[in-house]
C-alpha positions in Angstrom: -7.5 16.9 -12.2 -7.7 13.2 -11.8 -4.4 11.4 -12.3 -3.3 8.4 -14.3 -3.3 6.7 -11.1 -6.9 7.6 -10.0 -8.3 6.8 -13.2 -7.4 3.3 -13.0 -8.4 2.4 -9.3 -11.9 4.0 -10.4 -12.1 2.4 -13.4 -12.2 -0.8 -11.7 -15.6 -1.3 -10.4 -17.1 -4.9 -9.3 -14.1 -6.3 -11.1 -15.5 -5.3 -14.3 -13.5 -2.5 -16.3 -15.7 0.5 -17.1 -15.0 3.6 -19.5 -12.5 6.2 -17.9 -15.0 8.6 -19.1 -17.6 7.7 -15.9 -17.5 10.4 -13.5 -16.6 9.3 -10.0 -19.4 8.4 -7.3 -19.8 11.0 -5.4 -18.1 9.0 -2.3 -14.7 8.9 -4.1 -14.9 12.5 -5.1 -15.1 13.3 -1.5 -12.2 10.6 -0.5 -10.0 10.8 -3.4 -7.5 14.2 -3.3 -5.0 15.2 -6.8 -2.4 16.2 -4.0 -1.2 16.9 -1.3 -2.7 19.9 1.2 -0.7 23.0 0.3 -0.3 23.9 3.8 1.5 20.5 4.6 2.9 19.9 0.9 6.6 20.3 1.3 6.9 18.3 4.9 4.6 15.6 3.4 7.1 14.1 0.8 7.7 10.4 2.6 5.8 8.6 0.2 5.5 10.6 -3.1 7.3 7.5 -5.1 4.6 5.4 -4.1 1.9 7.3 -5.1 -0.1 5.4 -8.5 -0.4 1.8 -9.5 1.6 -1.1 -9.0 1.7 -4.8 -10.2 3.3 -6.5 -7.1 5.1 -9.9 -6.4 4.3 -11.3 -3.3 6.5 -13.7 -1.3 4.6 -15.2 2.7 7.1 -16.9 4.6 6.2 -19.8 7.2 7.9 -20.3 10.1 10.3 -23.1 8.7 11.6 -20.6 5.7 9.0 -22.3 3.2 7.5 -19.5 1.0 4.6 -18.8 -0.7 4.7 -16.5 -4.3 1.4 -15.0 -5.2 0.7 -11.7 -7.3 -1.1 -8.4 -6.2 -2.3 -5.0 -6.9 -1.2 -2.2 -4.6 -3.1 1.5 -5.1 -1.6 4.7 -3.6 -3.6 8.2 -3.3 -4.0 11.0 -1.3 -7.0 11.3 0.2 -9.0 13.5 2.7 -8.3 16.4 1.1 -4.6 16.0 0.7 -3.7 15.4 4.0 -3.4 11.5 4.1 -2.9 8.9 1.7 -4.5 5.8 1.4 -3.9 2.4 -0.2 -5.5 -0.6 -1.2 -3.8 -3.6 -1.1 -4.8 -6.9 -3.0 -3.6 -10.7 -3.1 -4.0 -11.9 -5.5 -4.4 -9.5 -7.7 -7.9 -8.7 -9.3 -7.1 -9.7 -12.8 -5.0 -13.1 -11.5 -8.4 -14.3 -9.7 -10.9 -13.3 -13.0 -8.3 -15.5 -14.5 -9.6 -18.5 -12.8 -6.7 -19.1 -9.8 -7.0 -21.2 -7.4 -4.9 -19.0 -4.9 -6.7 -18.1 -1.8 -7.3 -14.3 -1.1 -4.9 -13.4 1.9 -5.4 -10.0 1.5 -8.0 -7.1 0.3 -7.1 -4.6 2.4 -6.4 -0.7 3.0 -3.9 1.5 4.8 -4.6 5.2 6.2 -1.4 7.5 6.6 -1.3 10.2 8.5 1.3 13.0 8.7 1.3 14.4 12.2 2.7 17.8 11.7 4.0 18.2 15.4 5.8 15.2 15.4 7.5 15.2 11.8 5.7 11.5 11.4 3.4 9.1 9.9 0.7 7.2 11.9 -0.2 4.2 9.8 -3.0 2.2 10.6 -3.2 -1.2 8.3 -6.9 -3.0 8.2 -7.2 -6.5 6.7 -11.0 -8.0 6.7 -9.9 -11.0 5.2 -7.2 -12.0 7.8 -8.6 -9.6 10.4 -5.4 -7.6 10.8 -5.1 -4.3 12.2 -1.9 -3.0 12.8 -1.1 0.8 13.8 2.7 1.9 12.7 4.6 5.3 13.2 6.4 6.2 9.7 9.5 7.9 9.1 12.3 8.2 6.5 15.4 6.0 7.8 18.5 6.9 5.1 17.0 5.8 1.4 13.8 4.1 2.9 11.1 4.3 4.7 10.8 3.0 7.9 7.5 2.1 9.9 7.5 0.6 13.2 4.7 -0.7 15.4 3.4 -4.2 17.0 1.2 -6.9 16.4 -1.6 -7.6 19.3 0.4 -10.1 20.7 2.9 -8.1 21.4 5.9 -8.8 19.5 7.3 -5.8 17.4 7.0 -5.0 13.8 8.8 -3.2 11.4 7.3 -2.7 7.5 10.2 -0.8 5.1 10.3 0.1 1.6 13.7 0.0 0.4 15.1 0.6 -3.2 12.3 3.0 -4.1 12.7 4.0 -7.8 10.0 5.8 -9.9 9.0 2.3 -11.4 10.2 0.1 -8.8 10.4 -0.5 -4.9 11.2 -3.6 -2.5 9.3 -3.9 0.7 10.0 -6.6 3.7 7.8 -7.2 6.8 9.5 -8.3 9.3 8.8 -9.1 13.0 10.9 -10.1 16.5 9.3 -11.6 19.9 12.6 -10.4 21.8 12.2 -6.3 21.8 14.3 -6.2 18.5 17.3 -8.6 19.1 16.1 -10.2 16.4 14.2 -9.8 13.3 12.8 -12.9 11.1 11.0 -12.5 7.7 7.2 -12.5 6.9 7.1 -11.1 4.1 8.8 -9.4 0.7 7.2 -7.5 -2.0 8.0 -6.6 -5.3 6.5 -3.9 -7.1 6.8 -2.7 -10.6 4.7 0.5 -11.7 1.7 -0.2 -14.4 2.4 2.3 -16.7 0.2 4.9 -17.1 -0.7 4.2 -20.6 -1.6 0.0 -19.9 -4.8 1.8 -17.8 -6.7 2.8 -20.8 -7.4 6.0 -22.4 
């Protein structure tokens, strides 16, 4: 069964909303999962609250403190049959740019996550065509949030966290330090607020 959450990311297609009655290409029947592998299902918890649709509030912070505030969509599903899960991420959102903004796409992007049984972890990899990112990240639960590290091609370490995680809300902070972790500055800080199941059509 397709959830609320599926439904909407399919029903989106060319930036032109299309009946939830259309059956899914076959591509996204193959990609898209309605959970988790039951093999793996009770180890594979990390990122349940994320799973759906999310309106997000995007802050990009320069070097000198000055920020940016933009709005995006984030999307959340398992995928390949239930043992990853998948997001695509987009600034600004769809529905801000049909809108007619002048905001410059920074990001139309996707991440993979991977549980690796053996380990008890997540190996995130991050793609960004737009900016031409590609980060790869090890996930794990750190107290109330969830923690994944990594580092940038240059070098310097990064650290991506999604702190207070409700089931309508969640904060996440990118943040990054050129000195092995002495030191962390902020790139980035999202706010997300669920769309609710019903604002995605019936």
């Amino acid at each position: 069964m397709w959830t609320a959450g599926i439904l909407f990311l399919i029903s989106w297609l060319g930036g032109v909303r299309v009946p939830l009655s259309t059956k899914p290409t076959p591509f996204v029947d193959a990609l898209c999962s309605g959970g988790p592998a039951a093999d793996q299902k009770d180890k594979m918890t990390l990122s349940n609250s994320l799973l759906g649709d999310w309106d997000v509030e995007v802050f990009d912070y320069a070097p000198d403190g000055t920020r940016q505030r933009s709005n995006g969509e984030w999307h959340f599903s398992w995928v390949l049959d239930g043992r990853a899960i998948q997001d695509v991420f987009i600034v600004p959102s769809r529905a801000e740019r049909q809108a007619g903004s002048s905001v410059k796409t920074t990001r139309f992007g996707t991440s993979l996550r991977v549980y690796d049984p053996a380990a008890g972890v997540w190996h995130v990899t991050w793609i960004n065509p737009v900016s031409g990112a590609h980060n790869m990240l090890v996930g794990r639960k750190d107290g109330d949030e969830i923690l994944q590290e990594g580092q940038n091609p240059d070098g310097s370490a990064i650290r991506w966290i999604f702190s207070d995680v409700t089931p309508n809300s969640f904060h996440w902070r990118g943040e990054v330090s050129s000195d092995s972790g002495k030191t962390w500055h902020l790139g980035a800080e999202f706010f997300g607020r669920r769309i609710v199941a019903s604002s995605a059509g019936k």
